[in-house]
C-alpha positions as CSV (number, residue, x, y, z in Angstrom):
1,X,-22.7,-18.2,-15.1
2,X,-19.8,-19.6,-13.6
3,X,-18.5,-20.1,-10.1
4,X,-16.4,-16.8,-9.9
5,X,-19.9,-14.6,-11.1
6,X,-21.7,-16.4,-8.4
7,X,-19.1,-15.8,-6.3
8,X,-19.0,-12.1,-6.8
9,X,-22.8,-11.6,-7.6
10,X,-23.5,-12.8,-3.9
11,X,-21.1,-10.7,-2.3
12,X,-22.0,-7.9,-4.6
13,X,-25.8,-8.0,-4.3
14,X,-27.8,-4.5,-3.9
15,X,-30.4,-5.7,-1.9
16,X,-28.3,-7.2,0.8
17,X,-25.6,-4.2,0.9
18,X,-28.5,-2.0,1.6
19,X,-30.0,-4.0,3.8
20,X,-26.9,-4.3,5.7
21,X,-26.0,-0.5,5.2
22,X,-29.6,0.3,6.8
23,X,-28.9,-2.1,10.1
24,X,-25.4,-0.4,10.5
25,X,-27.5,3.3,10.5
26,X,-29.8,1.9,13.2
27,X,-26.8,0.8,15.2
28,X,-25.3,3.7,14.9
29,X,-28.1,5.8,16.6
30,X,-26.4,7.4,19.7
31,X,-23.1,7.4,19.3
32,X,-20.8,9.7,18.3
33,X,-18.5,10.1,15.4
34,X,-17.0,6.8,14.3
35,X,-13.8,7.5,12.1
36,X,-12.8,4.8,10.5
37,X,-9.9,4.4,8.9
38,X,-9.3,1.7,5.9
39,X,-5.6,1.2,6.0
40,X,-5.5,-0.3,2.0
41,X,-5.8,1.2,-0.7
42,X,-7.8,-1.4,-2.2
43,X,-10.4,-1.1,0.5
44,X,-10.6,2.8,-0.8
45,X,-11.3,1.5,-4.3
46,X,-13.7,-0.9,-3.6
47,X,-15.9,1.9,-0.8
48,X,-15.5,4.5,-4.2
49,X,-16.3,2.0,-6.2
50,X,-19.6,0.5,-5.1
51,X,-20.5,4.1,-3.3
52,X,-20.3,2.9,0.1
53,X,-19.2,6.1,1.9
54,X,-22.5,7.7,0.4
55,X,-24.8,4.4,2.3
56,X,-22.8,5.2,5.8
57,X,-25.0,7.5,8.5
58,X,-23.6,11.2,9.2
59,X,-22.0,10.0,12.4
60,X,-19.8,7.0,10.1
61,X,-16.7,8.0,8.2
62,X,-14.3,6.6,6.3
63,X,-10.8,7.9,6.6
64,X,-8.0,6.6,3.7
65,X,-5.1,5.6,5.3
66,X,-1.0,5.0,3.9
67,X,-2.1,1.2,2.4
68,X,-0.7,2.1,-0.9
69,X,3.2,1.0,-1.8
70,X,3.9,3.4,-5.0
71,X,2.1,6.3,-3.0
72,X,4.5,6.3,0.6
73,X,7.7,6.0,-1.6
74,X,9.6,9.0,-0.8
75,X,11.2,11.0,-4.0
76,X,14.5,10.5,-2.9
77,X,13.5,6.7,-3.5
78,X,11.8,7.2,-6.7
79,X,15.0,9.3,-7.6
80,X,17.5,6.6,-7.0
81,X,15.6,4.5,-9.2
82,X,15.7,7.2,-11.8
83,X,19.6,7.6,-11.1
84,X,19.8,3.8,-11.5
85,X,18.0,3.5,-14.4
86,X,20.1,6.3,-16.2
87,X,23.3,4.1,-15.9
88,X,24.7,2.7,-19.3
89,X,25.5,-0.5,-18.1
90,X,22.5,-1.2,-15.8
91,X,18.9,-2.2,-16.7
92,X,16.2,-1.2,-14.0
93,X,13.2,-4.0,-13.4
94,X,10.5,-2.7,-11.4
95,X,6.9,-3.5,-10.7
96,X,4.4,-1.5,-12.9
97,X,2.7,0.7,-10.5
98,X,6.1,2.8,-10.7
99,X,6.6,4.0,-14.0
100,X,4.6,7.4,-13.7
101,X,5.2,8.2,-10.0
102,X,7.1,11.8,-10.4
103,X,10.4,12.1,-8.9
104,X,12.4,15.3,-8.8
105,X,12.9,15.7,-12.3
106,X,10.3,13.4,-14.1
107,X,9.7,9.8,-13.6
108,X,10.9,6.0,-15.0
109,X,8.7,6.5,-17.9
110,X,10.4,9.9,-18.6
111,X,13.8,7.9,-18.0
112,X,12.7,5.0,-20.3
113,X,11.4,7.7,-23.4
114,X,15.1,9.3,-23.2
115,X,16.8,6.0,-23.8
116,X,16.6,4.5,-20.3
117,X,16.7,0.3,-20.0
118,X,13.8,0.5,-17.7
119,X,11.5,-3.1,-17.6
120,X,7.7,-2.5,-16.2
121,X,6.6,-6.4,-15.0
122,X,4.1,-8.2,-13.3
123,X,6.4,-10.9,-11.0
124,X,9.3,-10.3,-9.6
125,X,10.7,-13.2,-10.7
126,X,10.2,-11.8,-14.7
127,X,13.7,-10.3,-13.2
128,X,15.2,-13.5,-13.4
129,X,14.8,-13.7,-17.4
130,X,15.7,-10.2,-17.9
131,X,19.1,-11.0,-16.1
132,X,19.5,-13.9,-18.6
133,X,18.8,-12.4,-21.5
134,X,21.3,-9.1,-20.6
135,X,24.4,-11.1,-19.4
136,X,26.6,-8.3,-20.4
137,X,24.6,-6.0,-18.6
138,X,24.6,-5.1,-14.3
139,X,20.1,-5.5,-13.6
140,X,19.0,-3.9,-10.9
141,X,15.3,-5.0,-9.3
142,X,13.8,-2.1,-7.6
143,X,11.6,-3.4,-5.3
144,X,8.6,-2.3,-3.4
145,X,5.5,-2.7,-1.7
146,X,3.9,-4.0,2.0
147,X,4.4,-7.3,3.5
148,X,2.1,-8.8,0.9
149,X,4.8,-8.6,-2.1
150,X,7.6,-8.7,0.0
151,X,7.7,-12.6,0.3
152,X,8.3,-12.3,-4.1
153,X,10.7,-10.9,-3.7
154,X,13.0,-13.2,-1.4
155,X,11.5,-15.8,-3.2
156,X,13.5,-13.8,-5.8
157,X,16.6,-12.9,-4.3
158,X,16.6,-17.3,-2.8
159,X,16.0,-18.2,-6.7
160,X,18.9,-16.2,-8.1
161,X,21.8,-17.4,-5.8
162,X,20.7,-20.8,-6.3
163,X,20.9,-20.5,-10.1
164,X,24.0,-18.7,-9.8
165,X,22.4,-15.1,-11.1
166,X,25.3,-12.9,-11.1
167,X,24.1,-9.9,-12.7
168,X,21.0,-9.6,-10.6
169,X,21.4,-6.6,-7.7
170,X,18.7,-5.4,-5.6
171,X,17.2,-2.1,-4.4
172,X,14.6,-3.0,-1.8
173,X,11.6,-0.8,-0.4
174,X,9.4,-3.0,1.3
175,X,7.6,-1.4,4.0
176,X,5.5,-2.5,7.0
177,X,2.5,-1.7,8.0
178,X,2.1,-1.7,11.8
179,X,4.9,0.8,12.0
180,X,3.0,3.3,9.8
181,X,-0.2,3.0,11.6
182,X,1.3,3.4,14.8
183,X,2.7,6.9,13.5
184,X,-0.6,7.9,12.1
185,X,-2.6,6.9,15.2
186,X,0.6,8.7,17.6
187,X,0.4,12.2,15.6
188,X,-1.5,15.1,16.8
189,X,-4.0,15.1,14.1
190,X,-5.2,11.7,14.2
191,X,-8.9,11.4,14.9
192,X,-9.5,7.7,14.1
193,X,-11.8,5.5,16.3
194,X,-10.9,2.1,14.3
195,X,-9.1,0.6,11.8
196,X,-10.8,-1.8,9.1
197,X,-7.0,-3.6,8.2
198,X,-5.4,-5.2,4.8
199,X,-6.5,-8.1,4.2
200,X,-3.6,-9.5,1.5
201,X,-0.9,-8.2,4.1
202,X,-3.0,-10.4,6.7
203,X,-2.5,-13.6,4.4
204,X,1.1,-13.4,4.6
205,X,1.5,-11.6,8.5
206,X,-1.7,-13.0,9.7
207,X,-4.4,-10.7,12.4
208,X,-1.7,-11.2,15.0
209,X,0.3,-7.7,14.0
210,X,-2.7,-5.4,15.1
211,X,-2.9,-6.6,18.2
212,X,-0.4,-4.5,19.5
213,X,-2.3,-1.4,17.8
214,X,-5.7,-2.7,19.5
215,X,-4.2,-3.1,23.3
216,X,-2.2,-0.1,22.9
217,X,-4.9,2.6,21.1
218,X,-7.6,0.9,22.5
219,X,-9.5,1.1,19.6
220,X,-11.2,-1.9,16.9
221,X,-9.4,-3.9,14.1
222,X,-11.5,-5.4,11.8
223,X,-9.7,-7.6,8.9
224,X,-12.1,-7.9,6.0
225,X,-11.8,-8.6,2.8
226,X,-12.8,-6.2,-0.4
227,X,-16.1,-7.0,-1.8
228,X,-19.1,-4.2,-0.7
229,X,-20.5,-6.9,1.4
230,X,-17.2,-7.9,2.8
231,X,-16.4,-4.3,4.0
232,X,-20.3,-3.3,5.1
233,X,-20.0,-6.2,7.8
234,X,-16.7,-4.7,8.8
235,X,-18.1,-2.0,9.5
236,X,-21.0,-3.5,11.4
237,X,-18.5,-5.2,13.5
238,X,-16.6,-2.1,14.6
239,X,-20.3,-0.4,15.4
240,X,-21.3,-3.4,17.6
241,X,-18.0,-3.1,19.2
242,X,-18.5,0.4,20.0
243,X,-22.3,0.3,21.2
244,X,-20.7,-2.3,23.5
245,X,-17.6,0.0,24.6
246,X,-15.2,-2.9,23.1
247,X,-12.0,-2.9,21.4
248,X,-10.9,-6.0,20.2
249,X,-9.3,-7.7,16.8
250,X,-11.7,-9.3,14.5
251,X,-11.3,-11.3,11.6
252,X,-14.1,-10.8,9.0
253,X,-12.5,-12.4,6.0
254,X,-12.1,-15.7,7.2
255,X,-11.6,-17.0,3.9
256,X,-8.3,-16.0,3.3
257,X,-6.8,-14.7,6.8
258,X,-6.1,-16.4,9.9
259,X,-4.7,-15.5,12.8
260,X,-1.1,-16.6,12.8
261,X,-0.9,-15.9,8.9
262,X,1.6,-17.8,6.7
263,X,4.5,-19.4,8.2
264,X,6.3,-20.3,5.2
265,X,6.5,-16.9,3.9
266,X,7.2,-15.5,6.8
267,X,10.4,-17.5,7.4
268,X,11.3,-16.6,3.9
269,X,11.4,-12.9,4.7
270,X,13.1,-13.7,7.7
271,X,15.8,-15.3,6.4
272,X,16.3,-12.5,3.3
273,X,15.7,-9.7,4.9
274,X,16.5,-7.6,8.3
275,X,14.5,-4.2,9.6
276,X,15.6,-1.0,8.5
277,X,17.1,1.3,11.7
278,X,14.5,4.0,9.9
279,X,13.1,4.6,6.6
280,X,11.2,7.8,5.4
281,X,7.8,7.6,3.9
282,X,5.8,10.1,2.4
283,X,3.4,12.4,4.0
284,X,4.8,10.3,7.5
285,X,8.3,11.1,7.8
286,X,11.1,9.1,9.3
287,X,9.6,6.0,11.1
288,X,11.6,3.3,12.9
289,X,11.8,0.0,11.9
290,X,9.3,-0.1,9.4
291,X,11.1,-1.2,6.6
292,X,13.2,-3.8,5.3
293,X,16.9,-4.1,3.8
294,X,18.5,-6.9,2.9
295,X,20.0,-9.7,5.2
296,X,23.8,-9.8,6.3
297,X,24.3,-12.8,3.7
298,X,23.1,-11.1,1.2
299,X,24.3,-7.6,1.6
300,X,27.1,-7.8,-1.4
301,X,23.7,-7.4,-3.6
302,X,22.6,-4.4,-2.2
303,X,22.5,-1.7,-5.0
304,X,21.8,0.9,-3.1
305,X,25.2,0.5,-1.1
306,X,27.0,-0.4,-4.4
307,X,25.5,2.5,-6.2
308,X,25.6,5.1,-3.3
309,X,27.5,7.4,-4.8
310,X,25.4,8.1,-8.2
311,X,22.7,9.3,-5.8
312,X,21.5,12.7,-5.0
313,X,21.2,13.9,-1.1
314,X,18.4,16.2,-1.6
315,X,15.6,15.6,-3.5
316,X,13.3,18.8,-4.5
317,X,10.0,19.6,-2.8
318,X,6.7,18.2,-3.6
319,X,4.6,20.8,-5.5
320,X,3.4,23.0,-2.6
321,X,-0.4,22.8,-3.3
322,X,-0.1,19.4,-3.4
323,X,-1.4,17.6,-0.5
324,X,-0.9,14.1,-1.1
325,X,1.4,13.6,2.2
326,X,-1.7,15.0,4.5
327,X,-3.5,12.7,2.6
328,X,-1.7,9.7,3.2
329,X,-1.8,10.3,7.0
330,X,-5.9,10.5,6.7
331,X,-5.6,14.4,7.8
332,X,-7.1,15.6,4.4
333,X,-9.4,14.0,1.9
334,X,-8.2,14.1,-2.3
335,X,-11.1,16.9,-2.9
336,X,-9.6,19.0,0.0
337,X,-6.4,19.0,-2.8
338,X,-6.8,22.6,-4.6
339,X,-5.2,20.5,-7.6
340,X,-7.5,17.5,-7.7
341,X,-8.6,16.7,-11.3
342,X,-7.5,20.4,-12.3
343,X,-4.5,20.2,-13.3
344,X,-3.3,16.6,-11.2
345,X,-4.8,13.7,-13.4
346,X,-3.7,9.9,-13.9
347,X,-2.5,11.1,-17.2
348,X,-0.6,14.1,-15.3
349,X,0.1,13.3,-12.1
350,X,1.4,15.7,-9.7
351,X,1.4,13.2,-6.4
352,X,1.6,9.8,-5.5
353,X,-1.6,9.0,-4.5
354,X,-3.1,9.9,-8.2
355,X,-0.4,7.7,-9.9
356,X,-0.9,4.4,-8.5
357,X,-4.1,1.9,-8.9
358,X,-4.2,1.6,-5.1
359,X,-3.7,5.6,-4.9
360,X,-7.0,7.4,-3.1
361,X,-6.8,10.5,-5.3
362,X,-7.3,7.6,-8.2
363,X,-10.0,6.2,-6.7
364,X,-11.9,9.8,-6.4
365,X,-10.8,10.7,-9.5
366,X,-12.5,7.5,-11.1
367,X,-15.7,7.1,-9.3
368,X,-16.2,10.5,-7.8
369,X,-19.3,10.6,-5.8
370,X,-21.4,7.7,-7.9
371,X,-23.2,5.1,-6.2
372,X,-22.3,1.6,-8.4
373,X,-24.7,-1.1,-6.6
């Protein structure tokens, strides 16, 4: 067995989750509803995954929050990409959670089938290669994702001007997370009592960005990592914190996260990027300053200035039944969708949140209610 199977065999060990699950049942005697929202998608996986919403007492639930990149991407987003795409002398690189989230008239993999230079990768800096190997051609990268990608992507945009790139624009939609949560928690539907928080955006912004959500909502942050064992004693925290009438920031996956986060990466984004005035998200609406654009220095890249014109200004409606915006905001769960699995399915997805491997739709779709200790 090697060091990895150990590794994930401790973490992952049926005995100890239900041992743990048990003592947070006990310690949740008494008190009333604990709504707990995990703000990754990843975390929604891994509690689907291993069955740990069916271990948690009656008075314990989990709520899915907007911690997925492909699934807040507004469809005027996804249909700029499209637009982009669908221009003879430009070739679209993108990340490939993107290639079946729908726009308003089909999506980058419907683009790509009809002809389309569309390029699904792995790294942003794939881009890099693609520019040199289409010199007569205008790439675009279309990028996305939270705070934990973001640093790739200046890393990127740094890398290209200092190999003199000069086919290489950019289309950035990086978001934030803070911003989101603070809309979710502000909106008159929100009934969350803490917040178990990403742990990859913590390696890069470090604990210190919930803070503000903590003092201000007055309610526990817990930053653990994604094994079952990881997230049970998340949990646990956030209970001990309640029996005591607490609300503080906790770091759980010490492994990984610290406090102040990663320096160098965050000078990087500094120095590339500058916040959005505004930028819409699905399912959230128009929040401010949760989103990045591109620095002053490097504006002249900007595709989506460049290419402003190719763009439509209004997108179509999501499907009506479709509830994947209530979803993201933790108001509804994917079975409350009257489309779930009949007819939205990763093979025919009609929202977001069913597209993308961080999407909680495809998390209920793939586990449904089984219990995988």
């Amino acid at each position: 067995m090697t060091a990895e199977e150990l590794h994930f065999r401790a973490f992952r060990n049926p005995e100890h989750i239900r041992a743990l699950a048990a003592l947070i049942a006990q310690q949740a005697q008494g008190l009333g509803p604990v709504r707990i929202m995990e703000v990754c998608g990843g975390h929604t996986h891994a509690i689907m995954q291993h069955g740990l919403h069916t271990l948690m007492p009656e008075n314990i639930q989990f709520i899915h929050g907007p911690g997925c990149p492909v699934c807040v991407m507004p469809k005027a987003r996804i249909d700029q990409a499209i637009a982009l795409a669908k221009e003879p002398e430009v070739v679209l690189v993108t990340l490939g959670d993107m290639i079946k989230v729908p726009g308003s008239d089909g999506s980058l993999a419907d683009a790509r089938a009809q002809g389309a230079a569309v390029h699904f990768v792995y790294s942003p800096l794939d881009a890099l290669a693609i520019a040199a190997k289409h010199p007569d051609k205008q790439v675009v990268f279309f990028a996305i994702g939270f705070e934990t990608t973001t640093p790739m992507s200046a890393a990127l945009i740094e890398s290209a001007q200092r190999a003199g790139v000069s086919n290489l624009l950019f289309h950035i939609n990086h978001v934030t997370v803070p911003e989101a949560v603070s809309a979710i928690l502000d909106s008159d539907d929100a009934q969350i009592d803490a917040l178990i928080g990403p742990s990859h955006v913590s390696v890069i912004t470090g604990a210190q960005i919930y803070q503000p959500l903590v003092d201000r909502f007055q309610l526990p942050v817990v930053v653990s990592g994604f094994e079952p064992l990881d997230i049970l004693e998340g949990v646990h925290r956030i209970i001990t914190q309640k029996r005591a009438g607490e609300a503080k920031l906790s770091i759980q996956y010490t492994r990984s996260v610290t406090y102040e986060g990663n320096p160098t990466a965050q000078a990087l984004i500094a120095r590339t990027f500058k916040k959005r005035e505004s930028f819409e998200w699905r399912g959230l609406g128009a929040i401010a300053q949760s989103a990045w654009q591109l620095a002053d220095r490097y504006s002249h890249l900007d595709a989506e200035t460049i290419y402003a014109d190719r763009f439509e200004a209004n997108p179509r409606e999501d499907h009506q039944a479709c509830l994947c915006g209530t979803i993201l905001r933790g108001a509804a769960k994917p079975t409350d969708c009257p489309l779930f699995k009949h007819p939205c399915t990763p093979q025919n997805p009609i929202g977001s949140c069913m597209v993308s491997s961080e999407g909680a739709c495809a998390a209920y779709y793939r586990y449904g209610q089984e219990v995988r200790l």
